[in-house]
TIVO-2410 file (N, C-alpha, C; in nm, 3 decimals):
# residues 155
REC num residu      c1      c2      c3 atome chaine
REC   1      X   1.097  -1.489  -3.777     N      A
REC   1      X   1.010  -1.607  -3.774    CA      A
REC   1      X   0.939  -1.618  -3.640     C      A
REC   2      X   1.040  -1.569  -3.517     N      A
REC   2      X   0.998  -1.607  -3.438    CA      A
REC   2      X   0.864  -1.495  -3.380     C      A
REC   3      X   0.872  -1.340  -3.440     N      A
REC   3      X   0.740  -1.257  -3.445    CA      A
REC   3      X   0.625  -1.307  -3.487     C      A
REC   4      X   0.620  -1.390  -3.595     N      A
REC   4      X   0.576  -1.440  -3.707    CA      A
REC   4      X   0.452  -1.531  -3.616     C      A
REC   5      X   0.501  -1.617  -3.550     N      A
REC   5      X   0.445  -1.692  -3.496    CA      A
REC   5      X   0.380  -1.621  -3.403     C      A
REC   6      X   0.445  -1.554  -3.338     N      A
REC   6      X   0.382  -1.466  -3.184    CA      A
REC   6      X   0.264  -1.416  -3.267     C      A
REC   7      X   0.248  -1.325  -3.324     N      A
REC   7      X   0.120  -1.247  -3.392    CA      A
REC   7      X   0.050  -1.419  -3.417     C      A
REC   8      X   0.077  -1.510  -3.474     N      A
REC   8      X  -0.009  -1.616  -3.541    CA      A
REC   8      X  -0.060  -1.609  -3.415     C      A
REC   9      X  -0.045  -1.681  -3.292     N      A
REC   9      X  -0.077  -1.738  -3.170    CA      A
REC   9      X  -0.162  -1.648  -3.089     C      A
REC  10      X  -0.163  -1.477  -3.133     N      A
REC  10      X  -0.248  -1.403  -3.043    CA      A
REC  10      X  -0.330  -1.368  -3.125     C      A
REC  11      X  -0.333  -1.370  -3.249     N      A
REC  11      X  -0.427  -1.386  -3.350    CA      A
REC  11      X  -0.548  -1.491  -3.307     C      A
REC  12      X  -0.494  -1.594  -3.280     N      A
REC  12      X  -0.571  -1.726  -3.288    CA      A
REC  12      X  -0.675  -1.696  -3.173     C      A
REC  13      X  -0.583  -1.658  -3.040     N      A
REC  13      X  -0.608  -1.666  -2.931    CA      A
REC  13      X  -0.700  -1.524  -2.884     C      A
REC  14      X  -0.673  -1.396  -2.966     N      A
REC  14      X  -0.784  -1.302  -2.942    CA      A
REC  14      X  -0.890  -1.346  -3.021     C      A
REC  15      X  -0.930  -1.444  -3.145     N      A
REC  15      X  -1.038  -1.457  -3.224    CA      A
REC  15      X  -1.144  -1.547  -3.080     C      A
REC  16      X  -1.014  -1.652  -3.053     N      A
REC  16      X  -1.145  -1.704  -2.975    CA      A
REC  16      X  -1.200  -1.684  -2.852     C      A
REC  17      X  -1.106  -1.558  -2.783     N      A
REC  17      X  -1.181  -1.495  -2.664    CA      A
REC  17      X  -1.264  -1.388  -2.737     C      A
REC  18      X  -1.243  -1.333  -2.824     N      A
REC  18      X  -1.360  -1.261  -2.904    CA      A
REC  18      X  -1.517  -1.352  -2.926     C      A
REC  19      X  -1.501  -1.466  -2.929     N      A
REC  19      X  -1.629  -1.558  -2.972    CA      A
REC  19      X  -1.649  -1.613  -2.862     C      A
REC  20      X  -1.554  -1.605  -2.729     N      A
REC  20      X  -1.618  -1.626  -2.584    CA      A
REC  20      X  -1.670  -1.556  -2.540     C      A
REC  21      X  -1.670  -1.439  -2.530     N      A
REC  21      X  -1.696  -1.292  -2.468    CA      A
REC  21      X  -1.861  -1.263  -2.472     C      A
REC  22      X  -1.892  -1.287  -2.297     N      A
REC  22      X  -2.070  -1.298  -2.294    CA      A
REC  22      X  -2.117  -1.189  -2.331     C      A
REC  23      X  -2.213  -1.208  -2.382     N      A
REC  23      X  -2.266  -1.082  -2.413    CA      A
REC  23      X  -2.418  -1.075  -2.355     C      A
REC  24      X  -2.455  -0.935  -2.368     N      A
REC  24      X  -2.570  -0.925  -2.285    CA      A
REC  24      X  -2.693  -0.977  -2.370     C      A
REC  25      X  -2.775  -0.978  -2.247     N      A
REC  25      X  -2.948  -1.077  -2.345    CA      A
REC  25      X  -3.026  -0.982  -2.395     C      A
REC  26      X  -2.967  -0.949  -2.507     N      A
REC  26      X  -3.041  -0.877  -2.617    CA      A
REC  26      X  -3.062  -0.940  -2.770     C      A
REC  27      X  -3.138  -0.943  -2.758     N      A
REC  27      X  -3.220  -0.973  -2.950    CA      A
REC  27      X  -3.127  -0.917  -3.014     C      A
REC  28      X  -3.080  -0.861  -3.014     N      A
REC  28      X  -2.959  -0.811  -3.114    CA      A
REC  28      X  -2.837  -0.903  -3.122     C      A
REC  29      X  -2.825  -0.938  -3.009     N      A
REC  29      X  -2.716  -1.028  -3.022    CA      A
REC  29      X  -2.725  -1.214  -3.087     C      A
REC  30      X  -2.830  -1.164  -3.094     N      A
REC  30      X  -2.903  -1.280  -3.129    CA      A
REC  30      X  -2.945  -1.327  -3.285     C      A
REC  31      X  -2.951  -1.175  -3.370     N      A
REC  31      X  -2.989  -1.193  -3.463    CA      A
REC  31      X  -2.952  -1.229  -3.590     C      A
REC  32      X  -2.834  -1.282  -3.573     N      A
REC  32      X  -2.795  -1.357  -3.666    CA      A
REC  32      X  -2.875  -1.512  -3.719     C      A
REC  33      X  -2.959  -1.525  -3.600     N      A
REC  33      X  -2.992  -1.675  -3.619    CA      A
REC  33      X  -3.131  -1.642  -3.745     C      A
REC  34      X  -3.148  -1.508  -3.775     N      A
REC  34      X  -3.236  -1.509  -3.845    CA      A
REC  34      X  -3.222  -1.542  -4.015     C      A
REC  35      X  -3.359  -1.639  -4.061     N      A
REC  35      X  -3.324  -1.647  -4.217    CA      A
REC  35      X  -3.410  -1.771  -4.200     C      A
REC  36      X  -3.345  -1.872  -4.366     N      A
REC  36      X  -3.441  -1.966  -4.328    CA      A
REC  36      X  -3.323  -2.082  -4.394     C      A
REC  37      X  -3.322  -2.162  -4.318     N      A
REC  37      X  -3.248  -2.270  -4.307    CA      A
REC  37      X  -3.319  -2.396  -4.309     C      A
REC  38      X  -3.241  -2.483  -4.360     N      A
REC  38      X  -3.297  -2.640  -4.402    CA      A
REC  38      X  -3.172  -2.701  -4.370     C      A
REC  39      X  -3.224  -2.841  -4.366     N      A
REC  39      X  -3.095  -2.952  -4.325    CA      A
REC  39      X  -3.174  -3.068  -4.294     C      A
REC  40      X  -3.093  -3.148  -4.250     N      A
REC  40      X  -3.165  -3.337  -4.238    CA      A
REC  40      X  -3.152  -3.363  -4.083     C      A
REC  41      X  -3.270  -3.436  -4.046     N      A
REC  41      X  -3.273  -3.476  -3.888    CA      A
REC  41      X  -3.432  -3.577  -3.893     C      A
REC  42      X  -3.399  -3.663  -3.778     N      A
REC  42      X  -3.513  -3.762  -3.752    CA      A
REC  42      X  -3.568  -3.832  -3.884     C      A
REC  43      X  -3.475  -3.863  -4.008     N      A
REC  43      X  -3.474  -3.905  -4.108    CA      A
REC  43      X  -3.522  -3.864  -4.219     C      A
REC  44      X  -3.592  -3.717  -4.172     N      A
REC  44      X  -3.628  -3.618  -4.300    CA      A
REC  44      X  -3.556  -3.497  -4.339     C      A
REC  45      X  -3.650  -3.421  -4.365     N      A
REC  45      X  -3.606  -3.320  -4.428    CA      A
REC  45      X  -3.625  -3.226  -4.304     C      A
REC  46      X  -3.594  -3.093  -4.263     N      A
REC  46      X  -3.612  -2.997  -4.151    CA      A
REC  46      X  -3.610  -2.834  -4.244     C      A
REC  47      X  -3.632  -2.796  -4.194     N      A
REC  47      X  -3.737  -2.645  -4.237    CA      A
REC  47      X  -3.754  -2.573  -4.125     C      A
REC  48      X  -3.667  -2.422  -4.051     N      A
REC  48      X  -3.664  -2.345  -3.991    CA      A
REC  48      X  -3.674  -2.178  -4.025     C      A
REC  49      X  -3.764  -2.127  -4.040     N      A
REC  49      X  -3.711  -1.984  -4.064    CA      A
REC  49      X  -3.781  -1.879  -3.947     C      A
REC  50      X  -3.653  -1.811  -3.931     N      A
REC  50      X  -3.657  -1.754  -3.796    CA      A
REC  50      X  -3.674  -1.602  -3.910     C      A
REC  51      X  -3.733  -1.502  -3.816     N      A
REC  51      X  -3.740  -1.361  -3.870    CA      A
REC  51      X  -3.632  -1.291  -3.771     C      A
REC  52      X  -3.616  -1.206  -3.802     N      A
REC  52      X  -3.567  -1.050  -3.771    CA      A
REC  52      X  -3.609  -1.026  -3.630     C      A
REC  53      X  -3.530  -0.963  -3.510     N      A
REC  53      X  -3.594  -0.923  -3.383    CA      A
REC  53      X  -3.677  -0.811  -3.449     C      A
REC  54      X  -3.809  -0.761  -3.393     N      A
REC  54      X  -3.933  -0.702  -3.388    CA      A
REC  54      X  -4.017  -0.701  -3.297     C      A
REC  55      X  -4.047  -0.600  -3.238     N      A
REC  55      X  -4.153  -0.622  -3.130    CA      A
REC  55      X  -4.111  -0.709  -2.991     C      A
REC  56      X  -3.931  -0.678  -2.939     N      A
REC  56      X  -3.930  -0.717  -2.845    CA      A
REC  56      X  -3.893  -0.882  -2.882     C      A
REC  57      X  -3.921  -0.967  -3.008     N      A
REC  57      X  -3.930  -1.095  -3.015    CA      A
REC  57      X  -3.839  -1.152  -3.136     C      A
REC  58      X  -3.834  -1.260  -3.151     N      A
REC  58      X  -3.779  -1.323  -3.265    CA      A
REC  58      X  -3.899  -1.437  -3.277     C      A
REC  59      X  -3.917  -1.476  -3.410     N      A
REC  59      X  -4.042  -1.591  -3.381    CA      A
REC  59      X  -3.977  -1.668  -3.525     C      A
REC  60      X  -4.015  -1.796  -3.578     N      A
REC  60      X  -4.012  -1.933  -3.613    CA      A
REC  60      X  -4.095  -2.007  -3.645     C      A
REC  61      X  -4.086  -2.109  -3.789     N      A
REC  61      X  -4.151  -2.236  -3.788    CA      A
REC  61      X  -4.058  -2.308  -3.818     C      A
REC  62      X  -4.092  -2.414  -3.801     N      A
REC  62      X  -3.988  -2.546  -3.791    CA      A
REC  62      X  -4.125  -2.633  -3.872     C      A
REC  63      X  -4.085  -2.692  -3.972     N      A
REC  63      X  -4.147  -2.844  -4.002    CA      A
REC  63      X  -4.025  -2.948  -4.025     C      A
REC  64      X  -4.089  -3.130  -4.017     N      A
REC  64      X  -3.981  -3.168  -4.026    CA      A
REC  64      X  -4.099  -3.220  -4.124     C      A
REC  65      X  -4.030  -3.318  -4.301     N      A
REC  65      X  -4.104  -3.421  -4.386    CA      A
REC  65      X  -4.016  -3.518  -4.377     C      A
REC  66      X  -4.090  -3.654  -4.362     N      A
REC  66      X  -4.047  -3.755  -4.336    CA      A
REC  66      X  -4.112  -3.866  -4.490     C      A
REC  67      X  -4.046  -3.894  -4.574     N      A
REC  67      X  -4.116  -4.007  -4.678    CA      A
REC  67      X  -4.225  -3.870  -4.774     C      A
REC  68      X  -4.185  -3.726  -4.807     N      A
REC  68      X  -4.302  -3.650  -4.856    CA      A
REC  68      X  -4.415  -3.596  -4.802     C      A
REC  69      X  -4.386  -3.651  -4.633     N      A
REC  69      X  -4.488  -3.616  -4.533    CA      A
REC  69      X  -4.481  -3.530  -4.463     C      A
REC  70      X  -4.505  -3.403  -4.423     N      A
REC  70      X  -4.558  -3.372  -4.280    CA      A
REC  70      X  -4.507  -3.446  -4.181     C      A
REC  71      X  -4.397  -3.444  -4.060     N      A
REC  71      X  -4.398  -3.511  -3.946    CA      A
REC  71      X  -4.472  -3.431  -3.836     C      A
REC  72      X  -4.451  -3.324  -3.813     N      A
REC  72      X  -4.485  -3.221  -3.741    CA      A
REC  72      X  -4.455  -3.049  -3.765     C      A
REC  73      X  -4.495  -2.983  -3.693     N      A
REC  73      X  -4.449  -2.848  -3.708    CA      A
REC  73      X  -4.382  -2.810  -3.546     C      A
REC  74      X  -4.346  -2.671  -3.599     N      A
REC  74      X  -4.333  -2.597  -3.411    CA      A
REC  74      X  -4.319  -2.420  -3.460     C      A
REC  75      X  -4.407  -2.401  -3.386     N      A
REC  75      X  -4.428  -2.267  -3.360    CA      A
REC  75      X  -4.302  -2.253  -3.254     C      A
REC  76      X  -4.215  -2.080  -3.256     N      A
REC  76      X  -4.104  -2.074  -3.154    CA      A
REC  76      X  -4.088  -1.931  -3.152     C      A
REC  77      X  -4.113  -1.847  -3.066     N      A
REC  77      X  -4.042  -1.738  -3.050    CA      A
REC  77      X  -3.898  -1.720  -2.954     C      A
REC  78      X  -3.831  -1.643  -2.972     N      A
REC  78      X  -3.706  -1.572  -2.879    CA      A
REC  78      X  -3.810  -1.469  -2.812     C      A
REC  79      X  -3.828  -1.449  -2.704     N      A
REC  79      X  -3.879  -1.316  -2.640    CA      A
REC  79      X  -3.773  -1.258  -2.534     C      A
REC  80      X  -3.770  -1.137  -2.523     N      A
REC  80      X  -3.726  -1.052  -2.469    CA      A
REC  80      X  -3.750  -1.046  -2.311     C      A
REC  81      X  -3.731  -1.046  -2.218     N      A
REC  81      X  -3.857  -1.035  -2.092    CA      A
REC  81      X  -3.752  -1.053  -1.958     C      A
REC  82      X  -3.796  -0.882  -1.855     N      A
REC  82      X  -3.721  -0.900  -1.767    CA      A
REC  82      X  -3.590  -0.906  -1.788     C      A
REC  83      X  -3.473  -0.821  -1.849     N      A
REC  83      X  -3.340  -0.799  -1.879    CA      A
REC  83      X  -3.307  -0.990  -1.891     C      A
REC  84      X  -3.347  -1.074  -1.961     N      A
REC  84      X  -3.337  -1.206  -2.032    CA      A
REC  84      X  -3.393  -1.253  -2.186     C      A
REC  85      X  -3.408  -1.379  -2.215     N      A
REC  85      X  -3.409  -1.371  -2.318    CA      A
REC  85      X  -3.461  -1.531  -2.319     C      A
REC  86      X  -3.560  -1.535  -2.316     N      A
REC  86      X  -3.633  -1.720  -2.311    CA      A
REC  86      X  -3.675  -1.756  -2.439     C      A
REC  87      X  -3.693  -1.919  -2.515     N      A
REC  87      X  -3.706  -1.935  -2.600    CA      A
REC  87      X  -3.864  -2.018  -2.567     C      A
REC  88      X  -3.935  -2.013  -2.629     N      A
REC  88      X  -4.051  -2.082  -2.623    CA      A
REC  88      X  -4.104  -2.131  -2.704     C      A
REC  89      X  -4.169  -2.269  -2.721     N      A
REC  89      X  -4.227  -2.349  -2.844    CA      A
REC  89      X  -4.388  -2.378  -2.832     C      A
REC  90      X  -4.387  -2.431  -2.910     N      A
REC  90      X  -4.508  -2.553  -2.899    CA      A
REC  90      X  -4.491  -2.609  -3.025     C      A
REC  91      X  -4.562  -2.759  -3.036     N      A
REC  91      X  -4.545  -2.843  -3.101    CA      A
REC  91      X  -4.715  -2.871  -3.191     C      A
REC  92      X  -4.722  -2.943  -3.347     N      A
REC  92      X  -4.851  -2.951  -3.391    CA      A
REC  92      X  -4.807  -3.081  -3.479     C      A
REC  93      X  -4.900  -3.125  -3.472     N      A
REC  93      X  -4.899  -3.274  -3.568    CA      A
REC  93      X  -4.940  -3.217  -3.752     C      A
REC  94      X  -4.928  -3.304  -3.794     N      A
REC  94      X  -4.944  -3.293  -3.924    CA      A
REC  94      X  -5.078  -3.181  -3.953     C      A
REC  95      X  -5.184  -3.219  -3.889     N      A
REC  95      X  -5.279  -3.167  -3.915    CA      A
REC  95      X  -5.336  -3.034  -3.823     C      A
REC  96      X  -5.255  -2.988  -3.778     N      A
REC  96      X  -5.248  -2.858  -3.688    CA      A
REC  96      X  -5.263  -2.919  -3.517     C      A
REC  97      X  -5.296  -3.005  -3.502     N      A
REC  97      X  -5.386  -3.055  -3.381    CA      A
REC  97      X  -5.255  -3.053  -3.249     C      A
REC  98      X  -5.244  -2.909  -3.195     N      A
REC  98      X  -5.173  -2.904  -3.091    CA      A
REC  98      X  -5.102  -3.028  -2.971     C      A
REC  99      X  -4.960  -3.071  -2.980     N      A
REC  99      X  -4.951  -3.177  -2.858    CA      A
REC  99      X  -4.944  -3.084  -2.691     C      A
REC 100      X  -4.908  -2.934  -2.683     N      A
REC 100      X  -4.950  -2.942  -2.567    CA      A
REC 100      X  -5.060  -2.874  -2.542     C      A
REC 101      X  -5.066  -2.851  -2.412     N      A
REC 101      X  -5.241  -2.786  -2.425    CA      A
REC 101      X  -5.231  -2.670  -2.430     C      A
REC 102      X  -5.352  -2.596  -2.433     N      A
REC 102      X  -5.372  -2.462  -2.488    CA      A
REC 102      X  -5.299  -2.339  -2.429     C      A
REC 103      X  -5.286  -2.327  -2.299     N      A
REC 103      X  -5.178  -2.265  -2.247    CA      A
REC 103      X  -5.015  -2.269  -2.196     C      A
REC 104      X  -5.006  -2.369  -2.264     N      A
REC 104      X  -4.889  -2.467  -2.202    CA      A
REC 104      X  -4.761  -2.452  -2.327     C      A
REC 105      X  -4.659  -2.410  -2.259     N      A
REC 105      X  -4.517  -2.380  -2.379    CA      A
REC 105      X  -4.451  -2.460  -2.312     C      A
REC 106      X  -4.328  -2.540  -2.424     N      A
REC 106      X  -4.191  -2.565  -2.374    CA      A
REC 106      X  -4.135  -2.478  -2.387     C      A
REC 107      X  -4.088  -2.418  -2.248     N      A
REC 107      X  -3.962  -2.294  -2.207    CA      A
REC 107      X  -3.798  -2.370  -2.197     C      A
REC 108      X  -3.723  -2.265  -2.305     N      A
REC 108      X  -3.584  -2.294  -2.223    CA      A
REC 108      X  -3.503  -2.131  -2.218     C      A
REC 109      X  -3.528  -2.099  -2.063     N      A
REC 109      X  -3.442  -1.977  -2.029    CA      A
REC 109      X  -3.325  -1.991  -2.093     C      A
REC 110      X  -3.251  -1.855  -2.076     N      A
REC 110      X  -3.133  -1.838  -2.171    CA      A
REC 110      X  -3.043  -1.849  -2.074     C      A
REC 111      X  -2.914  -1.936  -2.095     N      A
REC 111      X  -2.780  -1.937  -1.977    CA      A
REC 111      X  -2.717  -1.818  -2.023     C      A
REC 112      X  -2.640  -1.823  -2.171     N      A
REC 112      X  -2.548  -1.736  -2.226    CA      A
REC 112      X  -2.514  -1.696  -2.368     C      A
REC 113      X  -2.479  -1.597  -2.385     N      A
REC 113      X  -2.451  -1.556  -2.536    CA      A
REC 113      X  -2.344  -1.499  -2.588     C      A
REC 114      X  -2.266  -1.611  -2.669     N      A
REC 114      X  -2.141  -1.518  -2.708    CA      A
REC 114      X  -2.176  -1.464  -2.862     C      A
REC 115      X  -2.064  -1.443  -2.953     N      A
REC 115      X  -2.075  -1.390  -3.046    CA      A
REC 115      X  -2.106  -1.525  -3.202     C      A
REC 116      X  -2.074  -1.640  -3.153     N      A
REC 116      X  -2.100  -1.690  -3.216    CA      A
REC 116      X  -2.209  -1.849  -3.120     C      A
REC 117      X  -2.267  -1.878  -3.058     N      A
REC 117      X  -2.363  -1.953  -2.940    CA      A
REC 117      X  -2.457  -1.830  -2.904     C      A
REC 118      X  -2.592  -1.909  -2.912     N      A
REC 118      X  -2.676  -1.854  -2.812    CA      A
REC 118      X  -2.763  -1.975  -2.697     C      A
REC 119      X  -2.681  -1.977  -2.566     N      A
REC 119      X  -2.749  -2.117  -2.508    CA      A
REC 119      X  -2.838  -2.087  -2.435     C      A
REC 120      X  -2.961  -2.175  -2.440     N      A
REC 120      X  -3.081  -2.229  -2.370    CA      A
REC 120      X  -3.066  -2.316  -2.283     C      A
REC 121      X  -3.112  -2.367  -2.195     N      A
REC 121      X  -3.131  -2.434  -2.111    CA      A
REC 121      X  -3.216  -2.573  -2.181     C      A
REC 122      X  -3.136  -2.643  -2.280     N      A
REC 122      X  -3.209  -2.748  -2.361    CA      A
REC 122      X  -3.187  -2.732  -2.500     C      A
REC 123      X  -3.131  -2.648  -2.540     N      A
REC 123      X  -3.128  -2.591  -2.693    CA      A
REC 123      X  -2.985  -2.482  -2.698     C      A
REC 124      X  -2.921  -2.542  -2.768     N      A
REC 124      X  -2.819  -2.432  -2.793    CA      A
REC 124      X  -2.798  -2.404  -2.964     C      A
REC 125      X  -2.805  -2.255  -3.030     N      A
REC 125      X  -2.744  -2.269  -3.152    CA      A
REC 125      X  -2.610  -2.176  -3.168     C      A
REC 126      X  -2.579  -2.223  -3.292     N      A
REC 126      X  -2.406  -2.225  -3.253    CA      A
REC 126      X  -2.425  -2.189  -3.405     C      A
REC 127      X  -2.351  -2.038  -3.464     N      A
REC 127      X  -2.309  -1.988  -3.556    CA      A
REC 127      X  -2.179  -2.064  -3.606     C      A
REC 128      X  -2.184  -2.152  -3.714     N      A
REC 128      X  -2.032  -2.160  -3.808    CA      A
REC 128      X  -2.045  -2.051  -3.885     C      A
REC 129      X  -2.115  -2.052  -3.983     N      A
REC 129      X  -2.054  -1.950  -4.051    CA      A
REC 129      X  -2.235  -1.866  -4.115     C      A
REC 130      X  -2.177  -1.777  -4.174     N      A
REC 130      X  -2.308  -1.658  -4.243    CA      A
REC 130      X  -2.442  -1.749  -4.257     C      A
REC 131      X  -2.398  -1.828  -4.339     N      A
REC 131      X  -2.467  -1.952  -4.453    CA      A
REC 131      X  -2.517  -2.070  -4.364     C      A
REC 132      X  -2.481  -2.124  -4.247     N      A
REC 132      X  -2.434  -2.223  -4.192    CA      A
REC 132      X  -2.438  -2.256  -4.043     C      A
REC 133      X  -2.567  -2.267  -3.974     N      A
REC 133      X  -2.566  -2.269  -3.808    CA      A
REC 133      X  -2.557  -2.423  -3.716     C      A
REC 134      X  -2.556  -2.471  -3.634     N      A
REC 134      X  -2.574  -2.625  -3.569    CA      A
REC 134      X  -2.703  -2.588  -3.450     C      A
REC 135      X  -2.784  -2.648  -3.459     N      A
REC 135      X  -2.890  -2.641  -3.330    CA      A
REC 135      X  -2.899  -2.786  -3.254     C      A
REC 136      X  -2.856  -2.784  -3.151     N      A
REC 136      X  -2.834  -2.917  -3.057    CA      A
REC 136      X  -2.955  -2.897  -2.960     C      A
REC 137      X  -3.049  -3.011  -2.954     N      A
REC 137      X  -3.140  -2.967  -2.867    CA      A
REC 137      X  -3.122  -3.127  -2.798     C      A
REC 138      X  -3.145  -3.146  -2.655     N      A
REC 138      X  -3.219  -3.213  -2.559    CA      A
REC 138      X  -3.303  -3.281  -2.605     C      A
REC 139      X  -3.339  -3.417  -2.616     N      A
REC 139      X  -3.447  -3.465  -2.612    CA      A
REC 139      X  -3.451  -3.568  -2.564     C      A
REC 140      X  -3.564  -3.592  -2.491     N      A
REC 140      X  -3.581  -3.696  -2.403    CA      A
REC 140      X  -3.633  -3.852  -2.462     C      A
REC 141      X  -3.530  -3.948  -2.449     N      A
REC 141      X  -3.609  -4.056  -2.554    CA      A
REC 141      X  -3.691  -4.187  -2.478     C      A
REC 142      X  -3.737  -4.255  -2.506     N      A
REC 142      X  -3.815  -4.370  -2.424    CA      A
REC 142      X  -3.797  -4.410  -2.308     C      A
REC 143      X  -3.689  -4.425  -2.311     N      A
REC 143      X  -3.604  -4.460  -2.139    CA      A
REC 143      X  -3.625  -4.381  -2.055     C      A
REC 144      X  -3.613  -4.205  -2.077     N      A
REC 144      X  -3.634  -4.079  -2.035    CA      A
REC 144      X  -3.504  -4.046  -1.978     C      A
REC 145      X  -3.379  -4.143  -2.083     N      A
REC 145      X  -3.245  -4.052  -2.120    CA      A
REC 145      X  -3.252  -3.960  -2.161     C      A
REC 146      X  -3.192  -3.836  -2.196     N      A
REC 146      X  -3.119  -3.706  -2.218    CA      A
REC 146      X  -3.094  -3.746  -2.340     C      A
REC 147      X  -3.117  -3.728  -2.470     N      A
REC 147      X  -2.995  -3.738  -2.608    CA      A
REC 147      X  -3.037  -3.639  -2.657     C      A
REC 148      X  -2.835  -3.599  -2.735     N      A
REC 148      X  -2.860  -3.466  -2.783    CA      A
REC 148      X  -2.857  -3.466  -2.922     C      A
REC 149      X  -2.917  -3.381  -2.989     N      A
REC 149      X  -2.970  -3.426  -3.129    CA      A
REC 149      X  -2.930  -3.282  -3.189     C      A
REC 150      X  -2.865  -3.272  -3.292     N      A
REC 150      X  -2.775  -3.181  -3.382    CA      A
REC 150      X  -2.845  -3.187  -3.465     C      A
REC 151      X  -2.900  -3.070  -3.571     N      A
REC 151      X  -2.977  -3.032  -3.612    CA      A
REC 151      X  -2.859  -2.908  -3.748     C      A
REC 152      X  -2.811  -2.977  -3.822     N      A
REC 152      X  -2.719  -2.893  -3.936    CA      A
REC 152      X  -2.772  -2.841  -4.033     C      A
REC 153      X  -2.788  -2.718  -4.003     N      A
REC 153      X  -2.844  -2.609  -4.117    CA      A
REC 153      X  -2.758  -2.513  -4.229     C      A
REC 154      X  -2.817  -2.529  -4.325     N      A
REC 154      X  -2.776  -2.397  -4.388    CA      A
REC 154      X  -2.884  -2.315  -4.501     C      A
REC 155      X  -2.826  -2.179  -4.535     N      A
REC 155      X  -2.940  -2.115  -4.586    CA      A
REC 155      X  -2.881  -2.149  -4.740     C      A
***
């Protein structure tokens, strides 16, 4: 009984230094986040599908519908660049009409990547399972508090 347990406990305990274990900033390690996922946030509906690394990149749209509507979109790639790995957006209103300006991205450099997290500096997504990811992003609300906003997907 008392083996029994020992294997349970290093079982447990190699799975989750296995899912700590940094890994380097490669698109590969990354590519699980690809597919297309839906889930509920900011009182609608949410719509993400990320592609396949290619060309150095991973890229994205995001819409959210709010009441059958259009709230917005976001253009997003993962790029590759300089042995790192930055995420970059931009944002469009219903009707394409860009909120930042024409050369202008929200960047969030990459801190770290394990086997199941890939964190940004503002954005982290977090593998549960095949089917099933969490995206917690930063956002800044009226006050120009910090709140973090969970974003539950699945394919």
């Amino acid at each position: 009984m008392k083996s029994v347990v020992l294997i349970i406990v290093w079982s447990l305990t190699f799975s989750f230094s296995q899912s700590q274990t940094v890994l380097e900033p490669k698109l590969e390690n990354c590519a699980w986040i690809a597919g297309n996922w839906k889930g509920e946030a900011f009182g609608g509906q949410v719509e993400e599908n990320w592609s396949a690394p290619l060309g150095d990149s991973m890229m994205a749209t995001f819409k959210l519908v709010v009441d059958e509507k259009v709230s917005f979109y976001e253009i997003e790639v993962i790029r590759e660049i300089n042995n790192t790995l930055i995420l970059q957006l931009k944002h469009f209103d219903n009707d394409l009409k860009g909120w930042e300006t024409k050369n202008e991205t929200v960047d969030f450099p990459l801190k770290k990547i394990t086997a199941t997290q890939v964190i940004f500096e503002g954005m982290t997504f977090e593998k549960v399972s095949d089917n099933q990811m969490n995206v917690f992003v930063d956002i800044e609300n009226d006050n120009g508090d910090i709140e973090i906003v969970k974003f539950s997907y699945k394919k």
